[in-house]
VMD Tcl script that builds the backbone (N, CA, C; Angstrom):
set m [mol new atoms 258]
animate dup $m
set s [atomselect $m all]
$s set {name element resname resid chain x y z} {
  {N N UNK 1 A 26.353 26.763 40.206}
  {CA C UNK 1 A 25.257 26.946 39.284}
  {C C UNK 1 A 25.756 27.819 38.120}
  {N N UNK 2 A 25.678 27.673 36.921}
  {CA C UNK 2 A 25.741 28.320 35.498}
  {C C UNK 2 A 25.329 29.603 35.308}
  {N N UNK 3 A 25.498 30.293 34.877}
  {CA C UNK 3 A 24.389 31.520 34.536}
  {C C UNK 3 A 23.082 31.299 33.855}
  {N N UNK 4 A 22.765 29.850 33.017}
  {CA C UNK 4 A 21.594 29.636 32.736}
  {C C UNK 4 A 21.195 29.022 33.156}
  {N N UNK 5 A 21.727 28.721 34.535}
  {CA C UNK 5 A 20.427 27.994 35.176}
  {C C UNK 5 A 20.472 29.088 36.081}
  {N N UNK 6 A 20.876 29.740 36.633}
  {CA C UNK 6 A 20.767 31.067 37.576}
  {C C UNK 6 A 19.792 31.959 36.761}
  {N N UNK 7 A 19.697 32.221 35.398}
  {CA C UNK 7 A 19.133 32.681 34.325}
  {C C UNK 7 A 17.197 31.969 34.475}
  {N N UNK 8 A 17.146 30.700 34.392}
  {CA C UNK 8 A 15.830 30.223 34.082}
  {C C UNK 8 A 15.498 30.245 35.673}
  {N N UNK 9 A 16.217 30.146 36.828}
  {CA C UNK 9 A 15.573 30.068 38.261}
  {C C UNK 9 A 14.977 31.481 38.173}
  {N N UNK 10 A 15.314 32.632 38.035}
  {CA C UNK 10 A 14.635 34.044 37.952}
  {C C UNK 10 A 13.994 33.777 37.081}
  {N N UNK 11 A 14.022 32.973 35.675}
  {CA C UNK 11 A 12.862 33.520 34.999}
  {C C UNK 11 A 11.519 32.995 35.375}
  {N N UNK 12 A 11.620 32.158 36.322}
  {CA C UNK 12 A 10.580 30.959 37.026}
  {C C UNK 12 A 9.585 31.964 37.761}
  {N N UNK 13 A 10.529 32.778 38.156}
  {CA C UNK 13 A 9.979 33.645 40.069}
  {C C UNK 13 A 9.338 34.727 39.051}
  {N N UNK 14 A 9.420 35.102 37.721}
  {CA C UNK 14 A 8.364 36.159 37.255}
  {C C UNK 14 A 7.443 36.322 36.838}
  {N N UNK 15 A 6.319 37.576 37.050}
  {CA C UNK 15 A 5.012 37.334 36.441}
  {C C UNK 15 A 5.342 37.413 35.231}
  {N N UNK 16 A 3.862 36.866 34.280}
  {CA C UNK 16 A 4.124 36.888 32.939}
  {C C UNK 16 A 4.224 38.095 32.073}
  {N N UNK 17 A 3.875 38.996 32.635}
  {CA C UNK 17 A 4.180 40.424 32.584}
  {C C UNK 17 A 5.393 40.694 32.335}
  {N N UNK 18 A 6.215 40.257 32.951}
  {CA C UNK 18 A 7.666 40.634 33.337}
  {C C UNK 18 A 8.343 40.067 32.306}
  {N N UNK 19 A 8.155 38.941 32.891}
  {CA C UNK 19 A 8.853 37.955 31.067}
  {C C UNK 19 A 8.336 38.320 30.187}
  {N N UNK 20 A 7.843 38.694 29.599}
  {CA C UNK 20 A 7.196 39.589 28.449}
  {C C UNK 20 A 8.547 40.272 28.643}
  {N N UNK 21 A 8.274 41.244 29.354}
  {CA C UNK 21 A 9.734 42.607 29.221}
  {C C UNK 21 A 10.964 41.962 28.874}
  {N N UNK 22 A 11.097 41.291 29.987}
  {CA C UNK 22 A 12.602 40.592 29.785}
  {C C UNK 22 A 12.639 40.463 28.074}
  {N N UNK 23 A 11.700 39.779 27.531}
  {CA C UNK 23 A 12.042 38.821 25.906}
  {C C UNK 23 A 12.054 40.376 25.404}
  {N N UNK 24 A 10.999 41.333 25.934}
  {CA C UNK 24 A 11.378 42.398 24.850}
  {C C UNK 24 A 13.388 43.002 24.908}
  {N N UNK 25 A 13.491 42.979 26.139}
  {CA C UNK 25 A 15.163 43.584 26.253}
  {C C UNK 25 A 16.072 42.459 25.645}
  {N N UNK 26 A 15.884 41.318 25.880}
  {CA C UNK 26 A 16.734 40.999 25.198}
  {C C UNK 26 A 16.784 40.439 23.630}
  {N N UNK 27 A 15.384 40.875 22.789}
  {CA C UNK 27 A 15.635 41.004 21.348}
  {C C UNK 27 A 16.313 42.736 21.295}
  {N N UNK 28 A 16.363 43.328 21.958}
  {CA C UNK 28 A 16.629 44.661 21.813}
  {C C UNK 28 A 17.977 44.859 21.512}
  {N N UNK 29 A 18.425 44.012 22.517}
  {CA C UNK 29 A 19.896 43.791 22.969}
  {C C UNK 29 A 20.215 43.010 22.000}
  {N N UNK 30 A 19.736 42.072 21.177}
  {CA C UNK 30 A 19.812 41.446 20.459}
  {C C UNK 30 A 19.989 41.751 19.082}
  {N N UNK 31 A 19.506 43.265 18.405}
  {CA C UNK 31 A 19.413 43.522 17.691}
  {C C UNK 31 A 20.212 44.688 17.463}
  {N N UNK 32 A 20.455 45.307 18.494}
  {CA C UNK 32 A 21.781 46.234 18.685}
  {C C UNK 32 A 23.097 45.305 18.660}
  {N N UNK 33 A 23.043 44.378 18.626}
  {CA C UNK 33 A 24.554 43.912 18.293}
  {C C UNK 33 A 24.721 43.110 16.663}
  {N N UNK 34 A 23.665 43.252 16.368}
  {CA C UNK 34 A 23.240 42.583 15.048}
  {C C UNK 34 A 23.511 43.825 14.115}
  {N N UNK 35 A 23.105 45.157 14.595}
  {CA C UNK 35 A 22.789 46.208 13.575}
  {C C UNK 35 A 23.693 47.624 14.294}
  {N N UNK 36 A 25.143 46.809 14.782}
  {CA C UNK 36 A 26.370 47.721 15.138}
  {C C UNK 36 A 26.498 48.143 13.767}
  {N N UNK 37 A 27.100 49.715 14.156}
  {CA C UNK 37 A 27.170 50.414 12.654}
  {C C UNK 37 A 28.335 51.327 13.442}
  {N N UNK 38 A 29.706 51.605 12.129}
  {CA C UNK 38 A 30.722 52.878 12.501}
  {C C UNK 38 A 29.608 54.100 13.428}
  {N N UNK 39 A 28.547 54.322 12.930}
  {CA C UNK 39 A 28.589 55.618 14.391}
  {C C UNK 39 A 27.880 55.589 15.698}
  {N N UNK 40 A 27.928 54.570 15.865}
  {CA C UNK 40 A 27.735 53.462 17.658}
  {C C UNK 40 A 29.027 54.086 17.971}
  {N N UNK 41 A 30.142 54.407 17.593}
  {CA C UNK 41 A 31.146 54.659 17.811}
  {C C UNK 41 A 31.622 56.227 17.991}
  {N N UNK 42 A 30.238 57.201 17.438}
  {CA C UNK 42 A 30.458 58.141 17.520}
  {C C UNK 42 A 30.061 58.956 19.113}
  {N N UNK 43 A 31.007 60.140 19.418}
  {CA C UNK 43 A 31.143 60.374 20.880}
  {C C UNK 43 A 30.752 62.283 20.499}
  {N N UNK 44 A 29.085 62.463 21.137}
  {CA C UNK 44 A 29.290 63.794 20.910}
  {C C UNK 44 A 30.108 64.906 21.557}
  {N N UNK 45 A 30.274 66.189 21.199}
  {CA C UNK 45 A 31.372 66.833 22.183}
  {C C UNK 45 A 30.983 68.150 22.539}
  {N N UNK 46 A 30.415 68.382 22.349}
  {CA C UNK 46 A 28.939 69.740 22.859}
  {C C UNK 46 A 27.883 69.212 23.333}
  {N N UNK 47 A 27.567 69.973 24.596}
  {CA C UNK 47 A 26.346 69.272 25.463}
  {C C UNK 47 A 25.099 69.840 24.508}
  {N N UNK 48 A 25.552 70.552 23.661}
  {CA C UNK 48 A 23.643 70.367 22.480}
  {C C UNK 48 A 23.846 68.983 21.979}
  {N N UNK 49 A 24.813 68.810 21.398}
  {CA C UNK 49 A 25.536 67.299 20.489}
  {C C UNK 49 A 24.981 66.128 21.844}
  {N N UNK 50 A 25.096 66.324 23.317}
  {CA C UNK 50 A 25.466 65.154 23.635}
  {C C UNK 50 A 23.668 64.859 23.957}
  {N N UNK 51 A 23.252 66.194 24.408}
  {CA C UNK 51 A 21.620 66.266 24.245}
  {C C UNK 51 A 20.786 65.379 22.990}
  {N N UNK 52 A 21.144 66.034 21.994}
  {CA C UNK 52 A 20.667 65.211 20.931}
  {C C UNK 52 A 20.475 63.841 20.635}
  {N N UNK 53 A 21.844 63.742 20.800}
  {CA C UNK 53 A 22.601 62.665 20.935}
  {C C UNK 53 A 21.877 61.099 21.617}
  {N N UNK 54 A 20.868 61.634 22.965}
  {CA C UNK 54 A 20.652 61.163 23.935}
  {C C UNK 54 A 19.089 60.938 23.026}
  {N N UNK 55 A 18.531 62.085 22.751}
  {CA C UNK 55 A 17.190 62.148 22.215}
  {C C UNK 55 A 17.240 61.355 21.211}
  {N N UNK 56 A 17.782 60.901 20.306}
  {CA C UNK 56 A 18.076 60.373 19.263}
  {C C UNK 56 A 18.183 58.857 19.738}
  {N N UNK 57 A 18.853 58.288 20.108}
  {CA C UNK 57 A 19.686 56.471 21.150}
  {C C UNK 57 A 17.604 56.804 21.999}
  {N N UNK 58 A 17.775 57.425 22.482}
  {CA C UNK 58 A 15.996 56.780 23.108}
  {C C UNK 58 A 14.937 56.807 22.316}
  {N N UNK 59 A 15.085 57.375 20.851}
  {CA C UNK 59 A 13.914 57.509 19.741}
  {C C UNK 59 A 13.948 56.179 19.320}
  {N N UNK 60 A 15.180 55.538 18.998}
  {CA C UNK 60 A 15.897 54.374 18.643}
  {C C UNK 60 A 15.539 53.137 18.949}
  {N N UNK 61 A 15.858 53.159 20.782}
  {CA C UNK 61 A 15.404 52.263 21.561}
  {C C UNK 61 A 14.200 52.397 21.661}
  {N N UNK 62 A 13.206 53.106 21.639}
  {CA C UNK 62 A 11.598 52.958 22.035}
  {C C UNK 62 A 11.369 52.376 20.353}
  {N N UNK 63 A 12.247 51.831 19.383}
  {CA C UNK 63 A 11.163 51.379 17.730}
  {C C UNK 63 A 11.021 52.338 16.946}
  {N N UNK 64 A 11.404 53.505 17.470}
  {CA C UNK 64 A 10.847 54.707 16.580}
  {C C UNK 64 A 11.677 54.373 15.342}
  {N N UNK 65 A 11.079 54.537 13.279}
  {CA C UNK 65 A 12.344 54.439 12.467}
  {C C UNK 65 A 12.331 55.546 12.318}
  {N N UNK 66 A 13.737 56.362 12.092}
  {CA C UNK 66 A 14.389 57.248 11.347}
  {C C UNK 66 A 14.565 57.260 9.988}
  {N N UNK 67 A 14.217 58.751 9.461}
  {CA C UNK 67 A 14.078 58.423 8.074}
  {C C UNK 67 A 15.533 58.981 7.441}
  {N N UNK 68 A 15.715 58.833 6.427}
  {CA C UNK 68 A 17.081 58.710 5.398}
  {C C UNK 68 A 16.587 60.322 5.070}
  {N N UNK 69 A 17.383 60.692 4.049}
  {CA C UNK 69 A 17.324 61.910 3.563}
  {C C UNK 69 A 16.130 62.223 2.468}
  {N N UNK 70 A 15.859 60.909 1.770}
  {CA C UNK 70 A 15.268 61.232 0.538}
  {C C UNK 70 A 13.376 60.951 1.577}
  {N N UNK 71 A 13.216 60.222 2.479}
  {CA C UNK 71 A 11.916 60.285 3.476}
  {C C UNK 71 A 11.841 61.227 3.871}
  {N N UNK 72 A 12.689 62.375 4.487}
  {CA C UNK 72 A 12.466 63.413 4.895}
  {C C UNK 72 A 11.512 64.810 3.792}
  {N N UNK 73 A 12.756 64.517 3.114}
  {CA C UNK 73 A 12.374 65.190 2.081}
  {C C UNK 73 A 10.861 65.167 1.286}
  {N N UNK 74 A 10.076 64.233 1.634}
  {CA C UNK 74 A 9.027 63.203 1.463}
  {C C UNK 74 A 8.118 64.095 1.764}
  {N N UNK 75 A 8.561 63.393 3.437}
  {CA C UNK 75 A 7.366 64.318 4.524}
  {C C UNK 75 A 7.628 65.582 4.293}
  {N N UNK 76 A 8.278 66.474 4.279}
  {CA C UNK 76 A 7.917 68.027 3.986}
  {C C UNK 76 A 7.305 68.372 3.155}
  {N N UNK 77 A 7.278 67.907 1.690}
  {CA C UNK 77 A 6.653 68.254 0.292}
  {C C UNK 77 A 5.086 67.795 0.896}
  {N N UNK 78 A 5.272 66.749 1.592}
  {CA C UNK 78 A 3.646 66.502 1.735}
  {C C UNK 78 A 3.211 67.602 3.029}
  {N N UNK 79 A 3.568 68.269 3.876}
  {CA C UNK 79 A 3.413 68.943 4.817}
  {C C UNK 79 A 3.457 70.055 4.604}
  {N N UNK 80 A 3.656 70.600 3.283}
  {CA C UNK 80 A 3.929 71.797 2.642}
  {C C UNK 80 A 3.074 71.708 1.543}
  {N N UNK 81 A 2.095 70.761 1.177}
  {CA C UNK 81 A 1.325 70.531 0.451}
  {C C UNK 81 A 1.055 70.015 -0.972}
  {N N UNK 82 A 2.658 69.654 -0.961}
  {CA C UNK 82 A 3.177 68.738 -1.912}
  {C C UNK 82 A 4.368 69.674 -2.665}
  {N N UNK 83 A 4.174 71.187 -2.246}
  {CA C UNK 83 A 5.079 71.533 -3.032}
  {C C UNK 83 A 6.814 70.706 -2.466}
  {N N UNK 84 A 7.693 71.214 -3.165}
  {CA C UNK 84 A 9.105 70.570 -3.204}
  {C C UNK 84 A 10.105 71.496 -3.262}
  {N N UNK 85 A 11.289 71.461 -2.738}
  {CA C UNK 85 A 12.296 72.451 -3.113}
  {C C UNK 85 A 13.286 71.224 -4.223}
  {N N UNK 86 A 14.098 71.987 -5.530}
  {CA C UNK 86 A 14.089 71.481 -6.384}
  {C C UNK 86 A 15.909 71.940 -6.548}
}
mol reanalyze $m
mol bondsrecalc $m
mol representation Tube
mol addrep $m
């Protein structure tokens, strides 16, 4: 037997619940190899670094977006009440 047919016999035996999940992991998986970038490659080397590190790859994976420098900068002026550092 193939892996896709070993593949569709499990996907047979699941609730629809499940397959739901499954399609979500594998656009996930799907999209992490689509949107490889040089620091996928990066290896932290301090357990604060590797902490972060970790917090950051699961903000990622749960959809959360990360903002660039000039969004950040965004949200504070508005959280500070619009003032800005200049």
């Amino acid at each position: 037997m193939g892996k896709e047919e070993e593949l569709l016999e499990h996907w047979r035996e699941l609730t629809p619940e499940k397959q739901q999940k499954v399609l979500e992991f594998v656009e996930l998986l799907k999209s992490e190899s689509e949107t490889r970038s040089p620091e996928s490659d990066f290896v932290p080397q301090t357990p604060l670094a590797k902490k972060l590190w970790e917090i950051r790859q699961r903000a990622i994976a749960s959809g959360l977006q990360l903002l660039n420098e000039d969004e950040i900068a965004l949200e504070l002026a508005a959280r500070r009440g619009g003032l800005c550092e200049s």
